[in-house]
C-alpha positions as CSV (number, residue, x, y, z in Angstrom):
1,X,0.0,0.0,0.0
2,X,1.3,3.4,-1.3
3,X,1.2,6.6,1.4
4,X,2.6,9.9,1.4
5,X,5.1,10.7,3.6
6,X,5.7,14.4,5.0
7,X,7.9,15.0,2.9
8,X,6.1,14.6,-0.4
9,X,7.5,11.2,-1.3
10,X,5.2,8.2,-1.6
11,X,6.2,5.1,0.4
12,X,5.3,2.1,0.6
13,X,3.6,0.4,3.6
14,X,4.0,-3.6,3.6
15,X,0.7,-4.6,5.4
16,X,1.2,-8.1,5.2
17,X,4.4,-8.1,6.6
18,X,2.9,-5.5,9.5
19,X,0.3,-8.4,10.3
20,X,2.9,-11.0,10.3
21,X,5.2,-9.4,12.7
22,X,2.1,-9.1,14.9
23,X,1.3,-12.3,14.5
24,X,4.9,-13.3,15.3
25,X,5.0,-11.1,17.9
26,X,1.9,-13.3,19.7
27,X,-0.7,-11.5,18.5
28,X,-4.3,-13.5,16.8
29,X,-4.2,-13.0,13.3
30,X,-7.5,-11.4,13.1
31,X,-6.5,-8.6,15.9
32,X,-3.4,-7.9,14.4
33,X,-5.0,-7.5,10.8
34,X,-7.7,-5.3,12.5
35,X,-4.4,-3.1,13.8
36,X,-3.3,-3.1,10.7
37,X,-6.2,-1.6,8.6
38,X,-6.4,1.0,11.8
39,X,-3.1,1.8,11.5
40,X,-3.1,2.3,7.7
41,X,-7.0,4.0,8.0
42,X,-4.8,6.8,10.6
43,X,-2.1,6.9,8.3
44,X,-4.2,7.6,5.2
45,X,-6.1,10.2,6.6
46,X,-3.4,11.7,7.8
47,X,-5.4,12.0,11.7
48,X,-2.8,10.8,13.8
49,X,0.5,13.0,14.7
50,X,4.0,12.0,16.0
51,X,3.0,11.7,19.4
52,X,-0.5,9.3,18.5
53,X,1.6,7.0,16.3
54,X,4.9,7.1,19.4
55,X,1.6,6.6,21.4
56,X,0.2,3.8,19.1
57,X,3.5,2.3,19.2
58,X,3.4,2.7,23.1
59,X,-0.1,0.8,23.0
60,X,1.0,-1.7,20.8
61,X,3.7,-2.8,22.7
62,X,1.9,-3.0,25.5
63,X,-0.5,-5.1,23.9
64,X,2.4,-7.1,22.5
65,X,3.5,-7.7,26.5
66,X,0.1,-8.3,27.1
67,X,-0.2,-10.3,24.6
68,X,3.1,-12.3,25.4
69,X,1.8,-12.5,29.4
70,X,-1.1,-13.8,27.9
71,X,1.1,-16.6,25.7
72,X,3.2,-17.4,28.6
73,X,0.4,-18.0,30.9
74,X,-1.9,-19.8,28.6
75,X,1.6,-22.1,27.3
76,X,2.0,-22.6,30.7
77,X,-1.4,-23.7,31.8
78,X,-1.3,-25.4,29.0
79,X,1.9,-27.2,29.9
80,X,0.4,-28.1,32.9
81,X,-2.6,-29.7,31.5
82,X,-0.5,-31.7,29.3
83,X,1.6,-32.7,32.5
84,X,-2.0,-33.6,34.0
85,X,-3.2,-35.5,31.3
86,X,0.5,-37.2,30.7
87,X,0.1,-38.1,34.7
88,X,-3.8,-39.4,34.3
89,X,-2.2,-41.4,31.1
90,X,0.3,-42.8,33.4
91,X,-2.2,-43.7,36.1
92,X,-4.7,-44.9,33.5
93,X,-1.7,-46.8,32.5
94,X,-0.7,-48.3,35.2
95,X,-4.5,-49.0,36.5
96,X,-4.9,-51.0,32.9
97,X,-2.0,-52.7,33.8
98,X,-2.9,-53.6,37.4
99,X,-6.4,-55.0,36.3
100,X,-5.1,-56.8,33.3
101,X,-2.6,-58.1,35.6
102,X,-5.5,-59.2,37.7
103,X,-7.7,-61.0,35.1
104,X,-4.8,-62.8,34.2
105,X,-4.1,-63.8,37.4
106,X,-8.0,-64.5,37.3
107,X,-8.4,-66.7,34.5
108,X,-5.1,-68.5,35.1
109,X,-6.8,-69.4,39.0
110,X,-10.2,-70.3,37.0
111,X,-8.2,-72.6,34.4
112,X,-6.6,-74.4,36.9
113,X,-9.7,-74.6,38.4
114,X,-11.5,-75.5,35.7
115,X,-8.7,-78.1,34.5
116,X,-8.8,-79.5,37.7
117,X,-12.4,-80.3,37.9
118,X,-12.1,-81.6,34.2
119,X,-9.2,-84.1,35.9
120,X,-12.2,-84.9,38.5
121,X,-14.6,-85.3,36.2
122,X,-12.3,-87.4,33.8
123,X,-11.3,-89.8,36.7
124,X,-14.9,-90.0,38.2
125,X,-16.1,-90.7,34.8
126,X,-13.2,-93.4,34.4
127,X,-13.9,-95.0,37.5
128,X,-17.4,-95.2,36.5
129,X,-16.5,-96.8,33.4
130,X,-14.6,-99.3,35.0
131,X,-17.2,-100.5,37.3
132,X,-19.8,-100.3,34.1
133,X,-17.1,-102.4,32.4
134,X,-16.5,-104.9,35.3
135,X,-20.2,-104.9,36.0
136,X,-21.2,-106.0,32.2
137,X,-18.1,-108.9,32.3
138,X,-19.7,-110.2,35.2
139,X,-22.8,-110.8,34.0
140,X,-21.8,-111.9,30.7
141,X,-19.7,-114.4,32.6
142,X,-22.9,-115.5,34.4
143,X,-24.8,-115.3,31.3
144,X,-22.1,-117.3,29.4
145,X,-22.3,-119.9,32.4
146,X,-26.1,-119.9,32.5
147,X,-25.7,-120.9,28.5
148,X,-23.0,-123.5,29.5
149,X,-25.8,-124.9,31.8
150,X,-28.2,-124.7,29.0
151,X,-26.0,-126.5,26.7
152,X,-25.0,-129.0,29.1
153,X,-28.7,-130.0,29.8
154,X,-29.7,-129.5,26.3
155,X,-27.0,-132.4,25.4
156,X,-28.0,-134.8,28.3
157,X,-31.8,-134.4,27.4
158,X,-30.5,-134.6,23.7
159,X,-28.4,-138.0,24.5
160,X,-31.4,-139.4,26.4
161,X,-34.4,-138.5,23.7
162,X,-31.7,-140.3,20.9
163,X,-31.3,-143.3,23.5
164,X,-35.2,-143.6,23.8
165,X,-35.1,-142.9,20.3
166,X,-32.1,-145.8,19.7
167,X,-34.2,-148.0,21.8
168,X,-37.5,-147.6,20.0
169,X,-36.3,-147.7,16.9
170,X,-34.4,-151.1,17.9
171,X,-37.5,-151.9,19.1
172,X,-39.2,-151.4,16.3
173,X,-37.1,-153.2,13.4
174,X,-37.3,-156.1,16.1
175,X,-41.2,-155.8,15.4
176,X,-40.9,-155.1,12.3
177,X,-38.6,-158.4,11.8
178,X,-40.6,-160.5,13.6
179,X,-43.5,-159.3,11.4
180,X,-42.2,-159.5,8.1
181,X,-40.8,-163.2,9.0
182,X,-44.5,-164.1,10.3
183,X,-45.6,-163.2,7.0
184,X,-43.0,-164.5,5.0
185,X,-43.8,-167.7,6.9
186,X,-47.7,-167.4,6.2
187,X,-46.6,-166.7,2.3
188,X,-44.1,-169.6,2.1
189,X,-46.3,-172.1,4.0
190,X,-48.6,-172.8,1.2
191,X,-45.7,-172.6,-1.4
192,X,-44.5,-175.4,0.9
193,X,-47.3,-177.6,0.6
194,X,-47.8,-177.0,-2.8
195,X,-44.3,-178.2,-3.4
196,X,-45.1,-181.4,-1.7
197,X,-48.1,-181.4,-4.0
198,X,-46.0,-181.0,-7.1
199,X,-43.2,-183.8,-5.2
200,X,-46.1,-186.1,-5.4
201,X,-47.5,-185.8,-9.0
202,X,-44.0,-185.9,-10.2
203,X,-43.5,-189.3,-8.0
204,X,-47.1,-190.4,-9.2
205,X,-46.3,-189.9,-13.2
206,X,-42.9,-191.5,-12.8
207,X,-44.9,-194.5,-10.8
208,X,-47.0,-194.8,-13.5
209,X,-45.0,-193.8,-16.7
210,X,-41.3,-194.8,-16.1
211,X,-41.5,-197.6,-14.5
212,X,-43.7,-199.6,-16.6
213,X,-40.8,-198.6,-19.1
214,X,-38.2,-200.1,-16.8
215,X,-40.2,-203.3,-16.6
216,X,-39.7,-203.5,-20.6
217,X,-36.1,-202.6,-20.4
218,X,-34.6,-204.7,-17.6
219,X,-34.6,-208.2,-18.3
């Protein structure tokens, strides 16, 4: 920006770089533009003398200690929340690590727990098992001698029903023998006299033909 000075000459007034010293110097952006358009708007028209702008100066370095106090103060409270928040961080820290220390220490005590109540379980269970086990061989062994029984009287009644059977069917043939000889001796008895029927014609024609023929033969 382009002002005249006292002397006639035109200079030039850097605003930007006005602002940015301000703003360097601590001073908000906004308030240190606003200072600069005032300071430009005095300049311009031409309102303020030697001792305003020594005074302005005067102000504004006031304001820039003010300012700076103001820094200071709010970089130290600052600083100290940070500290506070670093120390809660710590604490939150260190409390996460003492309660995940804890439910470790927790779940390790209900593992073992837990595993050792499976071990119970496991060996209850196996014991059970055993005596299930030794339960069912027993009475399979009584069951297998109850069959052995069984079989045993099975094969005496068998051997006795085949000796009765034996003995009847001895028995039986005997009869049966006896029966068919009885009527082999009905069927042959009449064959028999029938035979000494025959026996007798046979001697009666040789009586009566062949010997008359052995009269004319023998001298």
């Amino acid at each position: 920006m382009s002002l005249p000075s006292e002397s006639g000459h035109v200079s030039v007034f850097d605003t930007y770089s006005y602002v940015r010293r301000l703003r360097d110097a601590g001073m908000n952006e906004e308030w240190a533009a606003i200072q600069a358009e005032q300071f430009v708007s005095v300049i311009e028209n031409r309102l303020a003398s030697k001792e305003d702008i020594a005074g302005l100066h005067d102000k504004l370095e006031i304001t820039k200690v003010t300012l700076q106090k103001e820094m200071e103060a709010n970089r130290l409270e600052l600083k100290r929340d940070i500290a506070e928040i670093h120390a809660r961080l710590e604490s939150t820290k260190a409390d996460l690590h003492k309660e995940i220390a804890s439910t470790k220490a927790d779940l390790h005590k209900e593992i073992a727990s837990t595993k050792a109540d499976l071990h119970k379980e496991i060996a209850s269970t196996k014991a059970d098992l055993h005596k299930e086990i030794e339960s069912v061989r027993l009475e399979l062994k009584r069951d297998i001698a109850e069959i052995h029984a069984k079989l045993e009287s099975t094969r005496a009644e068998t051997k006795r029903d085949l000796a009765t059977v034996e003995a009847n069917l001895k028995r039986d043939i005997k009869e049966l023998e006896m029966t068919t000889l009885a009527r082999m001796q009905e069927m042959i008895a009449p064959i028999k006299g029938e035979i000494l029927v025959l026996k007798w014609m046979i001697s009666l024609v040789i009586a009566v033909q062949i010997i008359p023929l052995l009269k004319g033969v023998l001298p």
